[in-house]
KEKOL-762088 format. One record per residue (C-alpha): chain; residue number from 0; x, y negated, z negated; residue in one letter. Coordinates in Angstrom, 3 decimals. Example, Ala and Ser with C-alpha at 12.3 -4.5 7.8 and 13.67 -1.06 7.14 Angstrom:
! residues 2
["A", 0, [12.300, 4.500, -7.800], "a"]
["A", 1, [13.670, 1.060, -7.140], "s"]
END
This chain:
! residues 403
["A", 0, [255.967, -10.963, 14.744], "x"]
["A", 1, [253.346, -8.824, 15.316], "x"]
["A", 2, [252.826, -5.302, 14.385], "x"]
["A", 3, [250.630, -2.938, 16.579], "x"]
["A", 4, [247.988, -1.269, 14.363], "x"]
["A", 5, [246.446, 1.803, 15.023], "x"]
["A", 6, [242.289, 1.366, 15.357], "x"]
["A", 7, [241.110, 3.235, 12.637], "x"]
["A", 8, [237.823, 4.571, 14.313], "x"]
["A", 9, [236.043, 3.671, 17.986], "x"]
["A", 10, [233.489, 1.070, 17.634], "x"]
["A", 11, [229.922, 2.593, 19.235], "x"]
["A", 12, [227.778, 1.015, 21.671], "x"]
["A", 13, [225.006, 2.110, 23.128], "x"]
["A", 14, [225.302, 4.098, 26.115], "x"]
["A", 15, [224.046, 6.684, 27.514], "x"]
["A", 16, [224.191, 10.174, 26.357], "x"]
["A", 17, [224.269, 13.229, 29.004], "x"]
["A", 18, [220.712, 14.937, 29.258], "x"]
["A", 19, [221.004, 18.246, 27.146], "x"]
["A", 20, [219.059, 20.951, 28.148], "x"]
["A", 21, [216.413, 21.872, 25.242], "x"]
["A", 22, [217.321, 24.987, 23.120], "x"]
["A", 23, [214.572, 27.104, 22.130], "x"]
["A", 24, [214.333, 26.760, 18.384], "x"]
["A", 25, [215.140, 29.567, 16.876], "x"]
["A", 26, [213.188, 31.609, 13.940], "x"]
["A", 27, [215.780, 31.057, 11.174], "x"]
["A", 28, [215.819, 27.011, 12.028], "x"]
["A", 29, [216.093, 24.830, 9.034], "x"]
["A", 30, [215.082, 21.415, 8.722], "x"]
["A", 31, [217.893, 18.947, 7.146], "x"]
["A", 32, [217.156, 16.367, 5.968], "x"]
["A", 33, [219.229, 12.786, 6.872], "x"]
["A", 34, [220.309, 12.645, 3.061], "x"]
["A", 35, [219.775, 15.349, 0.699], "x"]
["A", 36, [217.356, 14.884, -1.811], "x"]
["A", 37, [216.007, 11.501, 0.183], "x"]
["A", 38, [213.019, 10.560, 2.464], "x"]
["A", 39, [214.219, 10.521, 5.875], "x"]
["A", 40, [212.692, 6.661, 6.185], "x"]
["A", 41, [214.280, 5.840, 2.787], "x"]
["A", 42, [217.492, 7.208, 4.395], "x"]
["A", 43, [217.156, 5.267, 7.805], "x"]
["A", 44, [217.122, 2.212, 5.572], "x"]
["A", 45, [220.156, 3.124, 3.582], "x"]
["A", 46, [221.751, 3.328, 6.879], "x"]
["A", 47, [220.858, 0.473, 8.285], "x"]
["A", 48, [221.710, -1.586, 5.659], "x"]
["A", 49, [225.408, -0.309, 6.105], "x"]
["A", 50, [227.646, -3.516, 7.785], "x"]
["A", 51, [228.351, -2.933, 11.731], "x"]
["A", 52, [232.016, -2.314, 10.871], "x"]
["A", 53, [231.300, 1.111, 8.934], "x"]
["A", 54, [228.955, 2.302, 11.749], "x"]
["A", 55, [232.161, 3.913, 13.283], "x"]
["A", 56, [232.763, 6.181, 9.705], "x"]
["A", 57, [228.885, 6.647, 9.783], "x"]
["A", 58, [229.389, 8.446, 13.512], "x"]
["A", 59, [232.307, 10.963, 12.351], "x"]
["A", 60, [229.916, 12.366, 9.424], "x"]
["A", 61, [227.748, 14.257, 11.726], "x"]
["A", 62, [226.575, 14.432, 15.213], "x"]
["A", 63, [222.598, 13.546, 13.984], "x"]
["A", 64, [224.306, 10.561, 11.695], "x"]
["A", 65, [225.513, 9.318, 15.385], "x"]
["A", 66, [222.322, 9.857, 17.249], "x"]
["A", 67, [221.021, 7.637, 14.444], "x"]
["A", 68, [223.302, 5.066, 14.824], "x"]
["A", 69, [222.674, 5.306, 18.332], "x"]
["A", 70, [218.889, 5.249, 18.591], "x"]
["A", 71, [216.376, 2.489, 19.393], "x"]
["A", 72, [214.314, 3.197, 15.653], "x"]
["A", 73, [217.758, 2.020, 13.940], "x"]
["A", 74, [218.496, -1.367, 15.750], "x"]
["A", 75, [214.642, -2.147, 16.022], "x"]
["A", 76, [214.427, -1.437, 12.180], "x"]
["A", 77, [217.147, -3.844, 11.481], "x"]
["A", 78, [216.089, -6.345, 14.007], "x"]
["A", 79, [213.012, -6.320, 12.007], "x"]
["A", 80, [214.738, -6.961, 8.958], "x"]
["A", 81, [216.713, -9.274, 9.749], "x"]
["A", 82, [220.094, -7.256, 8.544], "x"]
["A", 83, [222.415, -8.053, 11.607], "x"]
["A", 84, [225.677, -8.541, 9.092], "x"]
["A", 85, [228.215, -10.788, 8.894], "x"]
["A", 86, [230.325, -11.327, 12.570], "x"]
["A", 87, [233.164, -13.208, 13.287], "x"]
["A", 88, [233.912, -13.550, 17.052], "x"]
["A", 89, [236.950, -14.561, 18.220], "x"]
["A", 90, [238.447, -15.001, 22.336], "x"]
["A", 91, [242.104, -15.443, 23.061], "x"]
["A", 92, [244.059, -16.498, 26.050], "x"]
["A", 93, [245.947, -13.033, 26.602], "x"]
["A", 94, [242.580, -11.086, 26.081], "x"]
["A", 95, [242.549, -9.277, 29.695], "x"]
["A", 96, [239.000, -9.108, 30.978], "x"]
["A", 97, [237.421, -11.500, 28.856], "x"]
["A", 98, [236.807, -9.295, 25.883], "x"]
["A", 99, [235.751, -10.711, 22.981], "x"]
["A", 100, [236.751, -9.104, 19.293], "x"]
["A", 101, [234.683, -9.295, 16.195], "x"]
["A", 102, [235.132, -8.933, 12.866], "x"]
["A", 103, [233.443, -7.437, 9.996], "x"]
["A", 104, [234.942, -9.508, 6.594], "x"]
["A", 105, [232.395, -6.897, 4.546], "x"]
["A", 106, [233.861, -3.939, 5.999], "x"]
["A", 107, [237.274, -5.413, 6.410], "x"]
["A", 108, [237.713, -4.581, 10.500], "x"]
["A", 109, [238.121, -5.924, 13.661], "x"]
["A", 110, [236.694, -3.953, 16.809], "x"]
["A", 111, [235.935, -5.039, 20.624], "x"]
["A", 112, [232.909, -5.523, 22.024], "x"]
["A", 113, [231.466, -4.995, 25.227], "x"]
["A", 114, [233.021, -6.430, 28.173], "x"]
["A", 115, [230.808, -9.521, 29.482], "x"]
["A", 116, [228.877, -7.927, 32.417], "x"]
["A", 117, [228.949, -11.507, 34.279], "x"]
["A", 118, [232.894, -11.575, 34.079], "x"]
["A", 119, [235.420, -11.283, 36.787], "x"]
["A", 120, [237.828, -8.788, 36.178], "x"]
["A", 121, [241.423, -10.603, 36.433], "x"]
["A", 122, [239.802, -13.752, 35.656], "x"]
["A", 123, [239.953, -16.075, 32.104], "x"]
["A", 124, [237.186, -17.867, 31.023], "x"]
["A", 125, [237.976, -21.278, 30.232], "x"]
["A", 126, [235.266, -24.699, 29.064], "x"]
["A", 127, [232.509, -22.747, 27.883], "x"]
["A", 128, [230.709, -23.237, 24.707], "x"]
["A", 129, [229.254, -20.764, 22.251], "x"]
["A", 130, [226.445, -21.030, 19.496], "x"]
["A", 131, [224.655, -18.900, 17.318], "x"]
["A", 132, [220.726, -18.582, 17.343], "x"]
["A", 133, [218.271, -16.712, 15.863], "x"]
["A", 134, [220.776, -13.862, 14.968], "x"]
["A", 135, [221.949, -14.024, 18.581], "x"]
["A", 136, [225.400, -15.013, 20.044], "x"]
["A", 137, [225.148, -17.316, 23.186], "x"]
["A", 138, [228.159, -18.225, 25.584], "x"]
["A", 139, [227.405, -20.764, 27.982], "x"]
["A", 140, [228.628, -22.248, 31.407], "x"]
["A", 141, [232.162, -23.342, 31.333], "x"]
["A", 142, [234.974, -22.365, 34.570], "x"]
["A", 143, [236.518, -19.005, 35.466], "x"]
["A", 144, [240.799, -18.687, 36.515], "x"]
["A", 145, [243.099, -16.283, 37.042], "x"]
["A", 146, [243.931, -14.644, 34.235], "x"]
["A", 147, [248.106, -15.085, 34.255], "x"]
["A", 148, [247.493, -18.903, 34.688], "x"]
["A", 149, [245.624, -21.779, 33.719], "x"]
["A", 150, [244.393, -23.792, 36.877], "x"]
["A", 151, [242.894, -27.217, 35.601], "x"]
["A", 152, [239.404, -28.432, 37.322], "x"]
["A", 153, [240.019, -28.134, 40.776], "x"]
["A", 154, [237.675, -27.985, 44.251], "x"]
["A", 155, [238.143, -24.206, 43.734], "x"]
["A", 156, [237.463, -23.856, 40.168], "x"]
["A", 157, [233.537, -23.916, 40.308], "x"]
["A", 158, [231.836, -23.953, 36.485], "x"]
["A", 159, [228.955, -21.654, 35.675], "x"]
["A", 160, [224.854, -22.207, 34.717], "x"]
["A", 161, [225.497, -18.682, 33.254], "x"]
["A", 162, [223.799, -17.930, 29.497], "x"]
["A", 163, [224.847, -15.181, 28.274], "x"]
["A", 164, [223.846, -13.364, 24.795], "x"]
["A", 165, [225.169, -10.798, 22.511], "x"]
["A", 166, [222.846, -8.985, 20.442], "x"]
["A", 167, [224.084, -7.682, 17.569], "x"]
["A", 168, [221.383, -5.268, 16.370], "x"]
["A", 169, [222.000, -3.626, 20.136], "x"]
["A", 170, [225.392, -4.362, 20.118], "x"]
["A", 171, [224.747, -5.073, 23.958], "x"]
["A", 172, [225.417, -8.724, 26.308], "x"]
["A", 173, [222.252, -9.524, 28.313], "x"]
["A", 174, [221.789, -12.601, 30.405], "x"]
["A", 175, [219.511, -15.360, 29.379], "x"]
["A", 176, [217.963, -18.133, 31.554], "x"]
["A", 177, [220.607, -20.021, 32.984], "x"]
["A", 178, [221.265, -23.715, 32.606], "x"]
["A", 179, [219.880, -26.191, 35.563], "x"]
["A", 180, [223.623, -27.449, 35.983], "x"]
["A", 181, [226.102, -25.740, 36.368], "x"]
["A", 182, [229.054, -27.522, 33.552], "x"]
["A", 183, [231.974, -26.823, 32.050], "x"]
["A", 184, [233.927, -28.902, 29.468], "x"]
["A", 185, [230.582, -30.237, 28.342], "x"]
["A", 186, [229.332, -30.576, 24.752], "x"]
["A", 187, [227.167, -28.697, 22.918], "x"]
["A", 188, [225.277, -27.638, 19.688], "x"]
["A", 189, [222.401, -26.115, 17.744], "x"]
["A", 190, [219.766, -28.684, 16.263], "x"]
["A", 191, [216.196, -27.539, 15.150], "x"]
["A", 192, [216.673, -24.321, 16.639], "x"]
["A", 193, [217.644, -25.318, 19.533], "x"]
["A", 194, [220.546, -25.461, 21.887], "x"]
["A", 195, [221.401, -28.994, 23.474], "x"]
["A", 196, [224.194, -29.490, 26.205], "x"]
["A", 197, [225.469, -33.018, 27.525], "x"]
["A", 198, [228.120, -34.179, 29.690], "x"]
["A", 199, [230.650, -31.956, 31.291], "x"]
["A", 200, [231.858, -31.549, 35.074], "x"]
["A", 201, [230.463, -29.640, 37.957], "x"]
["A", 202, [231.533, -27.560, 40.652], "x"]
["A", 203, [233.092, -30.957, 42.675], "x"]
["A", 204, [234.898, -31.929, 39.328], "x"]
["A", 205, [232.752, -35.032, 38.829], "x"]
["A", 206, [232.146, -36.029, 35.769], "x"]
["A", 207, [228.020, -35.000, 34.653], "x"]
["A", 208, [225.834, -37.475, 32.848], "x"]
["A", 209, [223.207, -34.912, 32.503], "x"]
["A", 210, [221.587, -33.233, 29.712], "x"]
["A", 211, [219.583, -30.374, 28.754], "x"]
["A", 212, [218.125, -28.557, 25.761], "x"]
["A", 213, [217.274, -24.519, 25.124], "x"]
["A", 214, [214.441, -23.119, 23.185], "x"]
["A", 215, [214.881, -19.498, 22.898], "x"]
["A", 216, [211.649, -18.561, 21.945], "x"]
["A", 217, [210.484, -19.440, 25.818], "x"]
["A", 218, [213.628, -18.862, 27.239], "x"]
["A", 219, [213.939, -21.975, 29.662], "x"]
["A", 220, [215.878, -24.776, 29.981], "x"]
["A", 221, [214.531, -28.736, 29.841], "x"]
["A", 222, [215.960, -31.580, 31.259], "x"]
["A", 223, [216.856, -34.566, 28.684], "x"]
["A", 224, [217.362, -38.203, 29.222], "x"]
["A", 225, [220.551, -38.668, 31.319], "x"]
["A", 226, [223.740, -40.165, 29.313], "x"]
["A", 227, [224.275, -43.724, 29.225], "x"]
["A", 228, [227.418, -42.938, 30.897], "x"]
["A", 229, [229.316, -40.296, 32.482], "x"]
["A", 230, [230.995, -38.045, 30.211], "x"]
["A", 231, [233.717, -34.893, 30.761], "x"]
["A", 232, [235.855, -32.929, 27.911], "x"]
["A", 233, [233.686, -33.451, 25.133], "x"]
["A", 234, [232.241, -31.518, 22.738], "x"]
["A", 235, [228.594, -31.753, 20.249], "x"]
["A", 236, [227.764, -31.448, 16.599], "x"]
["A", 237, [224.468, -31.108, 14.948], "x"]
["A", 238, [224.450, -33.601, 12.007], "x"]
["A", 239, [221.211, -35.229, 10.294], "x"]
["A", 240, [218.998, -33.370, 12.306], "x"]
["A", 241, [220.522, -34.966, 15.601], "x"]
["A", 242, [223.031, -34.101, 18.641], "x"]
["A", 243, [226.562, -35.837, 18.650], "x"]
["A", 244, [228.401, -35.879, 21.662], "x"]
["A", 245, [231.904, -36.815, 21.086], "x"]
["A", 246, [235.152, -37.416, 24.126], "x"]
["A", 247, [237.792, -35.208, 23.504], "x"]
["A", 248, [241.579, -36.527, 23.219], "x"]
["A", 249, [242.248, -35.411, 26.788], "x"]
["A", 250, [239.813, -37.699, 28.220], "x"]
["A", 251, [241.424, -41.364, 28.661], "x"]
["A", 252, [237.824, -42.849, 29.439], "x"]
["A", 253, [235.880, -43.931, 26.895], "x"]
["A", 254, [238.063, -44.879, 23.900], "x"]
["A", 255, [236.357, -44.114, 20.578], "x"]
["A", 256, [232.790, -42.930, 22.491], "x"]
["A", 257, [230.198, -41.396, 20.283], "x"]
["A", 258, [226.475, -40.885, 21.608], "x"]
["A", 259, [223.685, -39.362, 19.595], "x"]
["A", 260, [220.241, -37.886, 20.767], "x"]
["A", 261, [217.647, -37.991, 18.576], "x"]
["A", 262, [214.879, -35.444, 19.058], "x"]
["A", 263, [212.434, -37.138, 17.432], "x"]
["A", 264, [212.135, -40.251, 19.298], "x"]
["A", 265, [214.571, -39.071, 22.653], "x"]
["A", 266, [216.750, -41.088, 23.182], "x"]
["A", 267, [220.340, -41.203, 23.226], "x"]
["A", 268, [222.065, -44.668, 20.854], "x"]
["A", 269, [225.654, -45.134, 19.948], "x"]
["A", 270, [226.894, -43.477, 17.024], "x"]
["A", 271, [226.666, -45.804, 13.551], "x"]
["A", 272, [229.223, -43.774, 11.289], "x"]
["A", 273, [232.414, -44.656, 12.345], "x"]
["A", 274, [233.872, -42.716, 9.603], "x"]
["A", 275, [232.662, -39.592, 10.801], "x"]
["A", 276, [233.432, -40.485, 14.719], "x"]
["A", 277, [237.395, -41.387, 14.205], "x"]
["A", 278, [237.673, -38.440, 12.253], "x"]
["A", 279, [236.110, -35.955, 14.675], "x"]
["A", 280, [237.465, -37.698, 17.842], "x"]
["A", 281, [240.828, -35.136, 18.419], "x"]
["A", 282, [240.686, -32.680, 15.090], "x"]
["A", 283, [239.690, -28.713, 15.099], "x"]
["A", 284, [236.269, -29.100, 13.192], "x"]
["A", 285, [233.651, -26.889, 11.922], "x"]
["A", 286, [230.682, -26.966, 10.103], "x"]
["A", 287, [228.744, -25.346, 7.186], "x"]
["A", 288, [225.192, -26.196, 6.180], "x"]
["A", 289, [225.630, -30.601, 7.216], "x"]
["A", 290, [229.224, -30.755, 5.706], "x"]
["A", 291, [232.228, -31.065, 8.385], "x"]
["A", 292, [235.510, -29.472, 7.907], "x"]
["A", 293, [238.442, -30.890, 10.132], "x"]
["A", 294, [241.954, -29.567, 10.510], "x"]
["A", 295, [244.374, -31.825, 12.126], "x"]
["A", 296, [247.248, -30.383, 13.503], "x"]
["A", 297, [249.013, -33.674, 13.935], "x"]
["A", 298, [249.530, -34.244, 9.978], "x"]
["A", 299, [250.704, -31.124, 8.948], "x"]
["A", 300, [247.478, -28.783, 9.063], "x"]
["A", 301, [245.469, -30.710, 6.594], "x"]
["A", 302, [242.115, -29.678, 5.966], "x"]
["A", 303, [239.918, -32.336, 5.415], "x"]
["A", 304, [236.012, -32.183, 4.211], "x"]
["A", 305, [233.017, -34.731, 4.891], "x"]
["A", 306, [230.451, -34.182, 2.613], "x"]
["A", 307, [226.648, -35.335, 3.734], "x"]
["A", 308, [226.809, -37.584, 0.440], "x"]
["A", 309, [229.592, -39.438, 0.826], "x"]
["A", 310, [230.829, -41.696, 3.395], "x"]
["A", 311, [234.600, -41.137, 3.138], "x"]
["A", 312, [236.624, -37.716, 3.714], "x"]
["A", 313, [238.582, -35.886, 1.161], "x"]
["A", 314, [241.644, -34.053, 1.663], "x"]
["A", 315, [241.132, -30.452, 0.061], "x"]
["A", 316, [244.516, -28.980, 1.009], "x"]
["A", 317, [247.182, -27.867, 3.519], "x"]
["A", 318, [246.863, -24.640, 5.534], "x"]
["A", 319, [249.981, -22.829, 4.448], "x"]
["A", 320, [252.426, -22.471, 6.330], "x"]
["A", 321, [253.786, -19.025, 8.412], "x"]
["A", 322, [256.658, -17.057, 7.475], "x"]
["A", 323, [258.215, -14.430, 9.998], "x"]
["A", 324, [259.783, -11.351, 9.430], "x"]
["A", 325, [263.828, -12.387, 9.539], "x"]
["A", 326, [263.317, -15.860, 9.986], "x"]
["A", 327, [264.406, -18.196, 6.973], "x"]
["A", 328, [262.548, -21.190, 7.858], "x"]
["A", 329, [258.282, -21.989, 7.258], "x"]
["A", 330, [256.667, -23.006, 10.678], "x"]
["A", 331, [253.620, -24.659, 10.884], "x"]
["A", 332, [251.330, -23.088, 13.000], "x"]
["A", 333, [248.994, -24.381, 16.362], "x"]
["A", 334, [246.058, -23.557, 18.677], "x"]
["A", 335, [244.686, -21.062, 15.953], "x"]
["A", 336, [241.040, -21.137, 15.684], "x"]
["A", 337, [238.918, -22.438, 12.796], "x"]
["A", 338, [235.584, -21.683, 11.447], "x"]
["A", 339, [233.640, -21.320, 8.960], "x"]
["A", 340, [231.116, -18.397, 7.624], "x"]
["A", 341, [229.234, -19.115, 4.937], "x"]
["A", 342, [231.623, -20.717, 2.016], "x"]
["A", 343, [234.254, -19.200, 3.717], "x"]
["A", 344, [236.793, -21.237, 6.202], "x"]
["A", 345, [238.667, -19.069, 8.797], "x"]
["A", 346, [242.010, -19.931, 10.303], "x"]
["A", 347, [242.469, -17.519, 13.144], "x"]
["A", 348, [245.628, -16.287, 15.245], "x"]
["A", 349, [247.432, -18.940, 16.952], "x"]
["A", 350, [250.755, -19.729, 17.881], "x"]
["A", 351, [254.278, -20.839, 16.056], "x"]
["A", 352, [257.878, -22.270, 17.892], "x"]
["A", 353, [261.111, -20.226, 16.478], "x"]
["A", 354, [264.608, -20.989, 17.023], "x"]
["A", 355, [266.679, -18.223, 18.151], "x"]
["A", 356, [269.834, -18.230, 17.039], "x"]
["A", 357, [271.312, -15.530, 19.286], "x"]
["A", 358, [270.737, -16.817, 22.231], "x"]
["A", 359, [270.192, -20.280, 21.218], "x"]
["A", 360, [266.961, -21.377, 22.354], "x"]
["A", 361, [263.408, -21.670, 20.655], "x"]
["A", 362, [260.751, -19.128, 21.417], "x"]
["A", 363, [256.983, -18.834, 21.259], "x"]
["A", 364, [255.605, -15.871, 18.774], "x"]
["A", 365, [252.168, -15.144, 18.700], "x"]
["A", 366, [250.124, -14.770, 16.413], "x"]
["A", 367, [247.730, -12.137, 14.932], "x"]
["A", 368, [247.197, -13.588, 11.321], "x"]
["A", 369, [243.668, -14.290, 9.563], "x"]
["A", 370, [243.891, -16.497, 7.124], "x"]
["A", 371, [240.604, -17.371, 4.707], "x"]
["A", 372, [239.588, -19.733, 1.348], "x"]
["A", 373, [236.870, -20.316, -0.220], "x"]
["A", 374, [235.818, -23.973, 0.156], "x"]
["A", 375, [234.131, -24.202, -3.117], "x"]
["A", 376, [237.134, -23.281, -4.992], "x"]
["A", 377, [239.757, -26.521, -5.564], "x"]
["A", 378, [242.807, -26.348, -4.963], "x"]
["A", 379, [241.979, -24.143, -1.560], "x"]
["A", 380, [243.301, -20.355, -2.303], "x"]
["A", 381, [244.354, -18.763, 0.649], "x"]
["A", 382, [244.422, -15.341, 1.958], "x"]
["A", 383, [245.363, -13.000, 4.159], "x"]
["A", 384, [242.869, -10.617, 5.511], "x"]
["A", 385, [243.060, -7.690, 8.036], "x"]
["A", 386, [245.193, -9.048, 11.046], "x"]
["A", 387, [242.973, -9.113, 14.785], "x"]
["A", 388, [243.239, -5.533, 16.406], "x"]
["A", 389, [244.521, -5.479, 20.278], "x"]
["A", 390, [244.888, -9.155, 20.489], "x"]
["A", 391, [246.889, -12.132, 19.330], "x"]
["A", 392, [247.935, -15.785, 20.276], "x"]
["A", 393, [245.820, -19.254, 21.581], "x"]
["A", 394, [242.316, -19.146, 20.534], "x"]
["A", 395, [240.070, -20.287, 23.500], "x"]
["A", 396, [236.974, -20.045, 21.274], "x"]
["A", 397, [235.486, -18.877, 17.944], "x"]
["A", 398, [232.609, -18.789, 16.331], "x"]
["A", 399, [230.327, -16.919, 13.388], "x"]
["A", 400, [227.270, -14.813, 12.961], "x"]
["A", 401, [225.772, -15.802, 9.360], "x"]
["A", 402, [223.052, -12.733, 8.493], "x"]
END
């Protein structure tokens, strides 16, 4: 059961500040400095190298600590530096608007961010995909719906080419160039720095066997060498330097399918490792550095681990399971989100079934919980960290922001 928390300070965004007339300065003005007994550019720096989730304490200190925080000299000088922070974004089913949350595992706290400028208010956004480049946080394509339902691919359910990013030095979404198809469902992944889609279905709910690849430094879009095949509901990995493309349970087609493009020589062959391809074919998976992490709901929440030396995968441990407040029984959780930032794995909100004794029928709770181990630690050791603000339940997507 969840309990509301209180947010314990506004995130800030940019925005703009009401033109104040100029004061004449009077005779008895003193200069203060950012920090006593500090350069001011030794100061910016200290600043800056704060985690986004204090910046919210930094703005109640004083009102020229906010216009700091606030001005175009403090995101440039971390965008120059590189210091963006840690970020964990996360998008549930009941978040109204399409409003992602982040969360700062330095400072401990969870805050909103900006509504998506290209969403549709009352809508969900469903079959999109979202990577992490260059210190930037993409979400691409996928299919808008009504926000109290879930209407599956339909004539009137048309997927996007939009590419949108969220930059966390400006704490601001912009739009990037948008794909040449519009796709949703479709896979997807970052290999040498860049983004590669495949696959998918279109705004007549065809199945796509088109591909494309993303080089942010140019912002545009290339076509790739069509699919072998058509190919809907599936989703990429980058592994060996190379783009997976793997068919999702829900898609009957295809039994076992595994494709691979290879950068170097473009072309797309038939995956090799079947290890790695049963294992990936229906699990929740992530991935940190080239190892895989899979969780499969099906046995119990087991989180398994492919290592790029070995050929087999090793069982590290069980996510444990939930207890609720008045409720004598464990219950395994589902459609929580998983990732992984850094050495760190992330199992994120989600959803358990509860029997209700009084009036004798099961219910759904939903969940707020963030759970995290360390995978270099064995047996895993997990624990709880600060549960999402403002939202709870089915995670539609997840991903991180490594600085």
């Amino acid at each position: 059961m969840r309990t509301k928390e209180k947010a314990p300070f506004s995130f800030p965004f940019p925005q703009e500040e009401e033109n104040e007339k100029e004061k004449p300065m009077s005779l008895d003005f003193v200069y203060q400095a950012i920090i006593p007994g500090l350069p001011d550019d030794l100061a910016l720096r200290c600043l800056a190298k704060l985690s986004h989730g204090y910046h919210g304490l930094v703005e109640c200190v004083s009102k020229k600590w906010r216009n700091i925080v606030r001005s175009s000299d403090f995101f440039h000088l971390k965008s120059r530096e590189g210091w963006c922070g840690d970020w964990l974004f996360v998008l549930t089913d009941n978040q109204t608007n399409i409003q992602w949350n982040a969360y700062d595992p330095e400072a401990d706290r969870w805050h909103p961010l900006p509504r998506i400028p290209s969403a549709t208010c009352g809508y969900a956004h469903f079959g999109f995909s979202c990577v992490t480049i260059h210190n930037r946080f993409l979400v691409i394509g996928g299919h808008f719906c009504p926000n109290d339902t879930f209407i599956p691919p339909q004539e009137n359910s048309s997927p996007t080419n939009d590419v949108m990013q969220f930059d966390p030095f400006k704490k601001q979404w912009s739009r990037l160039a948008s794909m040449q198809t519009k796709r949703s469902d479709f896979a997807c992944a970052v290999v040498c720095d860049k983004v590669y889609v495949a696959g998918g279905w279109n705004s007549s709910s065809r199945r796509l066997d088109s591909a494309e690849v993303y080089d942010p430094l140019q912002d545009r879009w290339d076509d790739l060498p069509r699919l072998p095949i058509l190919l809907r509901d599936c989703f990429g990995v980058s592994y060996d330097g190379k783009f997976h493309v793997f068919k999702r349970k829900g898609d009957p087609s295809h039994q076992n399918l595994c494709l691979v493009f290879d950068p170097i020589d473009k072309m797309w062959h038939p995956v090799k490792d079947i290890c790695l391809n049963v294992r990936l074919m229906n699990v929740i998976t992530t991935t940190a550095g080239d190892h895989f992490y899979t969780i499969t709901e099906s046995d119990g929440n087991i989180v398994c681990a492919r290592y790029n030396d070995q050929q087999d995968w090793q069982a590290l441990g069980k996510v444990p399971p939930v207890v609720l407040p008045n409720h004598s029984r464990l219950l395994e959780s589902f459609s929580f989100g998983f990732t992984a930032l850094g050495r760190d794995l992330y199992v994120v909100g989600g959803k358990v079934i509860k029997w209700n004794e009084f009036i004798r029928t099961f219910d759904i709770v939903q969940l707020d919980l963030v759970r995290v181990c360390d995978v270099t630690v064995l047996p895993l050791r997990w624990r709880k960290t600060r549960p999402m603000h403002g939202t709870c339940g089915a995670v539609v997507a997840c991903g991180c922001l490594k600085e």
